[in-house]
PABAVO-310756 format. One record per residue (C-alpha): z, x, y. Coordinates in nm, 2 decimals. Each point is the difference from the previous one (the first is absolute). Layout:
REM PABAVO-310756
<atom><w>Z</w><u>X</u><v>Y</v></atom>
...
END
This chain:
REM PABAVO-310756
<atom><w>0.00</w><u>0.00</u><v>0.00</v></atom>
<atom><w>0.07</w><u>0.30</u><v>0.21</v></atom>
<atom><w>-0.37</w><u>0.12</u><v>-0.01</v></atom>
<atom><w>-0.12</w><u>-0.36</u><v>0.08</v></atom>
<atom><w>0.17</w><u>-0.02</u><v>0.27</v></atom>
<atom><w>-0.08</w><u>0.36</u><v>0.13</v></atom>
<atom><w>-0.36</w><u>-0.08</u><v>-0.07</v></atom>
<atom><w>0.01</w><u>-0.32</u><v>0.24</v></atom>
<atom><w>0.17</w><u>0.20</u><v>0.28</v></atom>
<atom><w>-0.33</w><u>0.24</u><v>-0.05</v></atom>
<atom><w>-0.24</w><u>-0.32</u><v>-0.01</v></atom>
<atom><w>0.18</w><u>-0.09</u><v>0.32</v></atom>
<atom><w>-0.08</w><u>0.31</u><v>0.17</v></atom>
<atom><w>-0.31</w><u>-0.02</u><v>-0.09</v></atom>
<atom><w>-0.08</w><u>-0.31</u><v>0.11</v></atom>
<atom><w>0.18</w><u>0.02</u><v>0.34</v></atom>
<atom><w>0.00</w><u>0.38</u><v>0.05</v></atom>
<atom><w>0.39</w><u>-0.06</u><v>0.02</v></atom>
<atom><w>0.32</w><u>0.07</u><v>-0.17</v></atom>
<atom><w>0.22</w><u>-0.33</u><v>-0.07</v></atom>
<atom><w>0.26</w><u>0.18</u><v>0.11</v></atom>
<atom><w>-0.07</w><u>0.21</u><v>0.27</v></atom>
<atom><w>0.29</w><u>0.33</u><v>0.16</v></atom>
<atom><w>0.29</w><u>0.13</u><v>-0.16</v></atom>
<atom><w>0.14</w><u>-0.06</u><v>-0.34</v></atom>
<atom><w>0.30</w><u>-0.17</u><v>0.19</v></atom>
<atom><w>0.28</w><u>-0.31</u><v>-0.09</v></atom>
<atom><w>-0.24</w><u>-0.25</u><v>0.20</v></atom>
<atom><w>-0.31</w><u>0.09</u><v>-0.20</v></atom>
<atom><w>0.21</w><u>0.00</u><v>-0.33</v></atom>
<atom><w>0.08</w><u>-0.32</u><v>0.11</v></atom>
<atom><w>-0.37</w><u>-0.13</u><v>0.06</v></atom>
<atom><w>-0.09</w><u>0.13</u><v>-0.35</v></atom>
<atom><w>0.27</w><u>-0.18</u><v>-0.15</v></atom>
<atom><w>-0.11</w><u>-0.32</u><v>0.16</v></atom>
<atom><w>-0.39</w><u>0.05</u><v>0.00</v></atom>
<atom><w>0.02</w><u>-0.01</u><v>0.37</v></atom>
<atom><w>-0.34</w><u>0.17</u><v>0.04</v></atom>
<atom><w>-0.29</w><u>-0.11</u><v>0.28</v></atom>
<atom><w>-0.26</w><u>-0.25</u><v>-0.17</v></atom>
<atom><w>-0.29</w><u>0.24</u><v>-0.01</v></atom>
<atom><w>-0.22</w><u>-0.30</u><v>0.16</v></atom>
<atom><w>0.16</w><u>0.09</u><v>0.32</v></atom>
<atom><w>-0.09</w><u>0.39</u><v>-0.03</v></atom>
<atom><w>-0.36</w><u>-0.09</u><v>-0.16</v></atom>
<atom><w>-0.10</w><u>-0.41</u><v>0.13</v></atom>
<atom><w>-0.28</w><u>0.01</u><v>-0.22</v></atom>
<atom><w>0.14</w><u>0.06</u><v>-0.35</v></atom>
<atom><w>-0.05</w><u>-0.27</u><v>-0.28</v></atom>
<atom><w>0.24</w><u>-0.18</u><v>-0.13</v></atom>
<atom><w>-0.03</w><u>0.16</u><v>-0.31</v></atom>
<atom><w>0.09</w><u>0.34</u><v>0.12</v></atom>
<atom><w>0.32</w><u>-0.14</u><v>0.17</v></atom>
<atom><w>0.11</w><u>-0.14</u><v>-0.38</v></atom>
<atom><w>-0.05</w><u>0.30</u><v>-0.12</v></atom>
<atom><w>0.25</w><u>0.20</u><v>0.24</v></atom>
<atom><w>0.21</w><u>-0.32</u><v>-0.09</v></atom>
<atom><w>0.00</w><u>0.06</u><v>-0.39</v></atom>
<atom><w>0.07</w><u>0.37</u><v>0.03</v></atom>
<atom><w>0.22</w><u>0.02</u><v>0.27</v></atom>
<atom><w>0.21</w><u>-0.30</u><v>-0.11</v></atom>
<atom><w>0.37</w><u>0.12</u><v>0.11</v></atom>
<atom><w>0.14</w><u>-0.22</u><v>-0.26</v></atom>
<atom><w>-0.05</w><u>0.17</u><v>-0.34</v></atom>
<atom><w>-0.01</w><u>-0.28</u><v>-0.21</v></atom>
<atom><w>-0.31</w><u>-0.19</u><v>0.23</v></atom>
<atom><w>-0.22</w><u>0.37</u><v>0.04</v></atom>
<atom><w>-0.28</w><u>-0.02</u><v>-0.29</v></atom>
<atom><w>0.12</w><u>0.19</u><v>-0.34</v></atom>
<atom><w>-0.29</w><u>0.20</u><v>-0.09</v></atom>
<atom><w>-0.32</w><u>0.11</u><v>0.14</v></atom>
<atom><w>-0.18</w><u>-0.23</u><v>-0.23</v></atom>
<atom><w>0.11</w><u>-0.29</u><v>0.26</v></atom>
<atom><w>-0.11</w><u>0.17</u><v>0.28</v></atom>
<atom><w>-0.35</w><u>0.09</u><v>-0.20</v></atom>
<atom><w>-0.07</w><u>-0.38</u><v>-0.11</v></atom>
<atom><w>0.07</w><u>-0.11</u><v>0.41</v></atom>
<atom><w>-0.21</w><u>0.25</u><v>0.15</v></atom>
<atom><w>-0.32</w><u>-0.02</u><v>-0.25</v></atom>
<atom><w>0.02</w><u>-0.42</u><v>0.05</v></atom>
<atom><w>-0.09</w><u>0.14</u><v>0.39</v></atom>
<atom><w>-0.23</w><u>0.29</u><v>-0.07</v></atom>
<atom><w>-0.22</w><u>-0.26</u><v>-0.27</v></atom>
<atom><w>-0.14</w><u>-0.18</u><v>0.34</v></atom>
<atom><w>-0.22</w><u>0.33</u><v>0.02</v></atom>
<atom><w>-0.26</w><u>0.16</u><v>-0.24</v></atom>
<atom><w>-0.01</w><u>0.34</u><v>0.09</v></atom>
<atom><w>0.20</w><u>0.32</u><v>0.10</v></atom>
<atom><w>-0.19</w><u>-0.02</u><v>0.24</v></atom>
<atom><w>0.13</w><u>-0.34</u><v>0.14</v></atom>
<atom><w>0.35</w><u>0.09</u><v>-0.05</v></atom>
<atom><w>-0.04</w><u>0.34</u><v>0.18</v></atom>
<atom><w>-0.12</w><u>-0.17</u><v>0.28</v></atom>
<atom><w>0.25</w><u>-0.24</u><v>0.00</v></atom>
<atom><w>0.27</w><u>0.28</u><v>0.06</v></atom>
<atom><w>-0.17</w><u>0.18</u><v>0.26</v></atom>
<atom><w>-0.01</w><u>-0.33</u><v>0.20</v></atom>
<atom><w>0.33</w><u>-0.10</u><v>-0.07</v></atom>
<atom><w>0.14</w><u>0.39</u><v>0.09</v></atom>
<atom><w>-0.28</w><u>0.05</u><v>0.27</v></atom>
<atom><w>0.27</w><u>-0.10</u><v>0.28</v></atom>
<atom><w>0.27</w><u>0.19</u><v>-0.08</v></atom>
END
């Protein structure tokens, strides 16, 4: 569960060139961990799908019993999205667009 939720904190940066929690390793940011107090990456990238937010959700869950259980989870969500296109190509494409603001 660890890595899971490592991995979404990446996939977060990623997709808002941010860290969750930004600064210091202090009692306020422990604190924000804890709770899952982290910005919605909407407001850092406005034009993110809905999809990519869920993902950040099941990965970053701060509850340990609600974040997804194995990759396989997290594998079954994102190829239901990625079927919508045909080729690498498409996909590709679709990142660069998605990233292109940050």
């Amino acid at each position: 569960l660890t890595d899971i939720y490592s991995m979404g904190v990446m996939f977060y940066q990623m997709i808002t060139g941010e860290k969750p929690y930004p600064g210091e390793f202090t009692a306020e940011n422990i604190r924000k961990i804890t709770l899952g107090d982290y910005t919605n990456p909407k407001q850092l990238n406005p034009d993110l799908p809905g999809h990519c937010l869920q993902i950040v959700k099941m990965a970053m869950h701060h509850k340990k019993e609600k974040r997804v259980k194995d990759l396989q989870e997290l594998i079954d969500y994102m190829s239901r999205h990625l079927s919508q296109f045909k080729t690498q190509k498409q996909i590709n494409n679709e990142i660069k667009k998605a990233l292109a603001d940050l």
